[in-house]
N, C-alpha and C positions, 0 to 999 in steps of 0.2 A: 707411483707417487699420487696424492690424494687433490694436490695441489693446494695453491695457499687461501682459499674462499671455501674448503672443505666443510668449513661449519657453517656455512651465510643457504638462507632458504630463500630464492627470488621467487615473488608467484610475477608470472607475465601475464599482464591485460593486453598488450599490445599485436600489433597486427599488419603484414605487408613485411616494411623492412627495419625503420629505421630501428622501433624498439626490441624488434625479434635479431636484429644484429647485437645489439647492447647485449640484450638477456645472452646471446650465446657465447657472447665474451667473457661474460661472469661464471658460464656452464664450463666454458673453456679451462675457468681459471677455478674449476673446479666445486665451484657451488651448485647448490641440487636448485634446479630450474624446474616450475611445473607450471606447464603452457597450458592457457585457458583459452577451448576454444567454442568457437558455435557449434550447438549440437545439430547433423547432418553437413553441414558444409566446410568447417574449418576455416581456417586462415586464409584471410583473400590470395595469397600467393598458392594454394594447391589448387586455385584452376587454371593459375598464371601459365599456359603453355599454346601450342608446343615450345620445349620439347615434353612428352612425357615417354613415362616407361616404367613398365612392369603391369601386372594386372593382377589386381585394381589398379590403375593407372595412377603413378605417383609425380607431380610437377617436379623437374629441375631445381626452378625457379625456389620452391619453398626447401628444400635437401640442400642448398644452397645458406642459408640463415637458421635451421634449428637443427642442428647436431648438439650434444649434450642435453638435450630435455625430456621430462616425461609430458606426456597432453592428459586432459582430463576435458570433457564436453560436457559446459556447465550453458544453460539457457539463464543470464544474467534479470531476464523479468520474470523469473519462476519462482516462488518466495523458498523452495526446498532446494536449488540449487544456488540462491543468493545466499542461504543461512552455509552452504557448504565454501563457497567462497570467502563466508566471513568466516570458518573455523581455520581457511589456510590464514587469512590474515594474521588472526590473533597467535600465529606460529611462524608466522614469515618476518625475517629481518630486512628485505625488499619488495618492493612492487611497483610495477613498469606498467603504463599506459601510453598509449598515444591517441586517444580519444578527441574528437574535438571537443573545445571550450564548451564545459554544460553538461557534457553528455551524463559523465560520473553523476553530478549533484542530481540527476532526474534518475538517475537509478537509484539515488540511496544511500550511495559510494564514494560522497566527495573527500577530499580530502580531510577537511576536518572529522567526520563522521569515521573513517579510515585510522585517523590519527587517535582521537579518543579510543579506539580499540585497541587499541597498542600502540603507546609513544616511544616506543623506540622503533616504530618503524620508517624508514625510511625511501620515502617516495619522489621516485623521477618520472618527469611526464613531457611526453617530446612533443610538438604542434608542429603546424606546418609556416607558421609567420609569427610565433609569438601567443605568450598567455594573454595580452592585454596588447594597451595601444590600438590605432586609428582602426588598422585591419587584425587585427590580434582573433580574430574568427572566420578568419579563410582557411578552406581544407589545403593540405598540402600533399602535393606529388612532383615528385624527385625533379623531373624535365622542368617545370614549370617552377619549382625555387632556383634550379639552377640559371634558369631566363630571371628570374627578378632579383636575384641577388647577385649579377654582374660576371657569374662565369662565364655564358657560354657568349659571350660580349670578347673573352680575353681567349678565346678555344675557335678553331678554324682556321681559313690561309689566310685569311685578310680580313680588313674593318665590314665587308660586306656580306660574311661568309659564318654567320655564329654557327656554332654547333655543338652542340650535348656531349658532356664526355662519357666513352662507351662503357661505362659502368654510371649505376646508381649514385654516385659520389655524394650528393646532398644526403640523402637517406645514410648510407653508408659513415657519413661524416658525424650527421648528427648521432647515430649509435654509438659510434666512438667515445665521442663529449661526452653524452650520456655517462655510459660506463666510466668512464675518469671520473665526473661528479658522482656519481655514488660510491667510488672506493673512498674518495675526500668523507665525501658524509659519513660511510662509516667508520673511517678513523677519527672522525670530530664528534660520533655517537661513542667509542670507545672512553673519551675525556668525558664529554659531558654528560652520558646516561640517556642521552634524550634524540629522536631522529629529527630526522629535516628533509625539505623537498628540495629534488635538485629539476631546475628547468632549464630544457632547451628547444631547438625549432632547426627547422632545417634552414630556413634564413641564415640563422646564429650561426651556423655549422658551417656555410658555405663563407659567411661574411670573414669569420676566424684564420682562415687559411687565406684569403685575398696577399698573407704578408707582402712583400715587397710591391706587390701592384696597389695596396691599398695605402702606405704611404706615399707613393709614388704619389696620389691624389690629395690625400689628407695633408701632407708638409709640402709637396714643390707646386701643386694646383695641375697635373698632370692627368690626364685621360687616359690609361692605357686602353691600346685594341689590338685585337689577335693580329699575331703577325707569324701563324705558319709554325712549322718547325725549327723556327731560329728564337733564342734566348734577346728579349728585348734587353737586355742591360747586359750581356756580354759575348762578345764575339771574338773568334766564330767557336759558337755553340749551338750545335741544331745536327739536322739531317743535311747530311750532302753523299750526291750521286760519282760512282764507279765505275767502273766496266761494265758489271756484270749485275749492278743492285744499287745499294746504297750502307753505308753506315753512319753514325751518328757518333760525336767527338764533344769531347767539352774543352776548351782551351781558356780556363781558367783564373791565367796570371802571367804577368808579364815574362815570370820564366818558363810557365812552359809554351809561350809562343815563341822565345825565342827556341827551344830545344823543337819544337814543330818546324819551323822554318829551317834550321838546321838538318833537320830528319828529310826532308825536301828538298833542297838546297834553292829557297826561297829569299830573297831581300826586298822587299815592296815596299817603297819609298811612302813615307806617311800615313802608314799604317802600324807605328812601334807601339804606341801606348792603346789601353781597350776604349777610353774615351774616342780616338781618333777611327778607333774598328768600327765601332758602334756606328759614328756616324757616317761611314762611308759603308755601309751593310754589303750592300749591293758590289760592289769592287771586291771585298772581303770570299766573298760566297760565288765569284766567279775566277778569283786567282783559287781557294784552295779547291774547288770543281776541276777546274784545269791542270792542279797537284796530282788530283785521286785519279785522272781520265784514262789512264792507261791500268789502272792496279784493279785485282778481280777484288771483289769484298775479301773473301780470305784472305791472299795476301798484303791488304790493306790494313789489316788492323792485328797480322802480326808485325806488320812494320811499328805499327803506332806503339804495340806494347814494347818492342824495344826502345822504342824514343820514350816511352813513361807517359805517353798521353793517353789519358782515359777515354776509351770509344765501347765500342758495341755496335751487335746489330741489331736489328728490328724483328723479335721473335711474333711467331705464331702461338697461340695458347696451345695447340700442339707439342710445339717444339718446347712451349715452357715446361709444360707436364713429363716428358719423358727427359728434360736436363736434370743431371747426374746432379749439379749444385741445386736445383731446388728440393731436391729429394733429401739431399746431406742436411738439410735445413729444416728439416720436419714439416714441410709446407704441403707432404702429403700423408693421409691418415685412412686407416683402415678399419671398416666397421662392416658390424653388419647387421641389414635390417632384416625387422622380422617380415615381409616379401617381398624385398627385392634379394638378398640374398649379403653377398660379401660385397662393398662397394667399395672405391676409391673416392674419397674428396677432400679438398682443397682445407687442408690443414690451419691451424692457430698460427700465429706471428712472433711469438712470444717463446723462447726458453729460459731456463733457469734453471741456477750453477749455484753450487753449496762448495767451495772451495772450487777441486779441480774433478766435483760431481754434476753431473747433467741430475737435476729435479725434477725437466720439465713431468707433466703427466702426460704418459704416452698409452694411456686406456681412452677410448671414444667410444661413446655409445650415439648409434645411426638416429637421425630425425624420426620421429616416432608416426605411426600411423596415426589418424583419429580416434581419441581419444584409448589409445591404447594401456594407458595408464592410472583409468576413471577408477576400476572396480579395485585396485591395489589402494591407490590415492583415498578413497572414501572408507575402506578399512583403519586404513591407516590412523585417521580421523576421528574416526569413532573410539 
C-alpha cells in the first residue's frame, strides 16, 4: 500500500531529532521525504555514538529517526546548491526546519522569501523554547527542556531525586505535535488553496502532556513532585515487590479494589475509597507488598489476570523486541540498507484498516547513507 501522504513531498531542513522524527512520521505515512544534509558530515546524529556498526561506520542513534527518506548533501551558503534547494521547494508541499530563530532569514530562506515561492507550501518549524517571547532564542536540547519545562521535577523516587526520562521525550514529543500540525495545515490548504506555518518548541511539547499534573497546579494551586513508581492520584497503582522480582498493578476503581482484595483475601479497615488509599500511600504499598511476599512474579500476575486486574512486568528492550505481541503489531520492520545489509528496526505506531482490510504500508526503505540520493534528486530536478 502506498499510504495515505503518497502524494505530499516534505524537503527536511532539520537535524538531531525532533524535526528528523516529524519528517519520518510523514515518510512513515508514506510521503516522499528528501533529507537535506551538510556536505561531508551529515546529520548531527551520525556521529551521535557509540553504538556504531557497519563500515563506514553508521550511528544507531541517526537509523533510529530517518527511515523512509532519501538525503541529498546541499552546502546551504553555496549559491548552486541553495538555487537547488530552491527548485525542491517550488515542488515541495512541506518543509521542516528546526534552525534557531534567524538562522533561515541570514541564508535567504526565511519564511516569507519560502512562501512567496510557493504559497501553498506549508511550513513547520520546531525551536527549542519558542519562536518569540523573553527567551524565544535559546538552543534547545532534549535533557535540558525536559529540566525547564517541569518533567524531570515529576520523574525519579522523590522530591529530591529528578531524573531525565530515558528516551528523548521532549525532542520526540515535539516531532510528534509537529507532524499533527502539519497534517491540520494541509487539510486547511486543501479548503483554502493557501499554506501556513505550523509552530512548535520542545517547551510546548513537553508543557502539553503535563495533563493531570498541570491542572493539578493551574485549578487546586498544587505542586506536584516525583514520587517513584506509584501513581500520585491513585492507589495502589505503581511497582510493588514479590518473591522473586516485582510487578506492576493498576487498581483503578473502586471495583476492582474490591475484586483485588477478594483475589487476596484482604479487608484493610480505612482504606475502602482511593481518596482514603491515596492518603495513607504508605500503609497501602506495605499491606499489598506483604499480599505479593510469598508469590514468584509469574505466578503473581496469572493470579491477577484471573482476578481482571491489569498488572504487568517490567520488560527489558530485549524482551520487548523478541515479544510475539510486539511483532503481531508491526512495531518491527524489515529493510535493507545499501551497507549495512538487511536490518531490523523499530517499526511505525500507526495501522490502517479499510473495512476488515489491514492498509497499513508494510514496504520501508532503510535510513539512507550520505547523501545517497543527490545525483538521482538533482536529475530529477532538472
Amino acid at each position: 500500500m502506498p499510504g495515505p501522504l503518497h502524494d505530499v513531498l516534505v524537503v527536511d531542513l532539520s537535524r538531531a531529532l525532533a524535526g528528523p522524527h516529524a519528517t519520518m512520521m510523514l515518510g512513515d505515512l508514506g510521503a516522499r521525504v528528501i533529507k537535506i544534509e551538510a556536505p561531508g558530515r551529515g546529520d548531527d546524529t551520525r556521529g551521535w555514538g557509540p553504538p556504531f556498526v557497519g563500515d563506514p561506520r553508521e550511528s544507531t542513534y541517526f537509523l533510529s529517526a530517518n527511515r523512509n527518506k532519501e538525503s541529498i548533501a546541499l552546502d546551504l551558503k553555496s549559491d548552486a546548491d541553495r538555487a537547488v534547494l530552491l527548485r525542491l521547494v517550488d515542488r515541495a508541499d512541506v518543509l521542516v526546519e528546526n534552525f534557531r530563530t534567524g538562522v533561515l532569514e541570514r541564508l535567504g530562506l526565511g519564511i516569507d522569501a519560502l512562501r512567496e515561492r510557493n504559497p501553498r507550501l506549508v511550513v513547520l518549524s520546531i525551536t527549542g523554547f519558542g519562536h518569540d517571547g523573553p527567551e524565544g532564542g535559546r538552543a534547545g536540547y532534549d535533557q535540558i527542556a525536559q529540566g525547564e519545562a517541569g518533567l524531570m521535577s515529576l520523574t525519579g523516587s522523590g522530591p529530591d531525586d529528578p531524573q531525565r526520562v530515558g528516551t528523548p521525550i521532549a525532542d520526540l514529543l515535539a516531532g510528534m505535535y509537529g507532524a499533527y500540525g502539519v497534517l491540520a495545515a494541509l487539510h486547511e490548504r486543501a479548503v483554502t488553496g493557501s499554506g501556513s506555518v505550523v509552530r512548535t518548541s520542545l517547551l510546548a511539547a513537553v508543557v502539553g502532556v503535563h495533563a493531570f499534573q498541570g491542572t493539578r497546579y493551574t485549578v487546586a494551586g498544587e505542586v506536584g513532585v516525583a514520587q517513584g513508581n506509584h501513581h500520585p492520584s491513585i492507589a495502589p497503582y505503581g511497582l510493588f515487590h514479590c518473591a522473586d522480582g516485582a510487578v506492576q498493578i493498576a487498581v483503578g476503581s473502586e471495583g476492582l479494589w474490591q475484586r483485588f482484595c477478594d483475589a487476596f483475601e484482604l479487608s484493610p479497615e480505612g482504606l475502602a475509597t482511593n481518596a482514603e488509599r491515596v492518603a495513607d500511600r504508605q500503609r497501602v504499598i506495605q499491606v499489598v507488598e506483604e499480599a505479593f511476599a510469598e508469590w514468584t512474579a509469574e505466578a503473581l500476575l496469572a493470579r491477577l489476570s484471573e482476578a481482571g486486574i491489569p498488572a504487568g512486568k517490567v520488560r527489558g528492550l530485549d524482551e520487548v523486541y523478541s515479544w510475539d505481541q510486539t511483532a503481531s503489531q508491526g512495531l518491527l520492520v524489515e529493510v535493507d540498507h545499501p551497507t549495512l545489509g538487511p536490518l531490523t528496526l523499530p517499526g511505525p505506531p500507526l495501522r490502517f484498516f479499510s473495512g476488515a482490510d489491514e492498509t497499513t504500508p508494510r514496504e520501508h526503505a532503510a535510513p539512507p547513507t550520505l547523501d545517497q540520493h543527490g545525483a538521482a534528486i538533482r536529475a530529477w530536478l532538472s
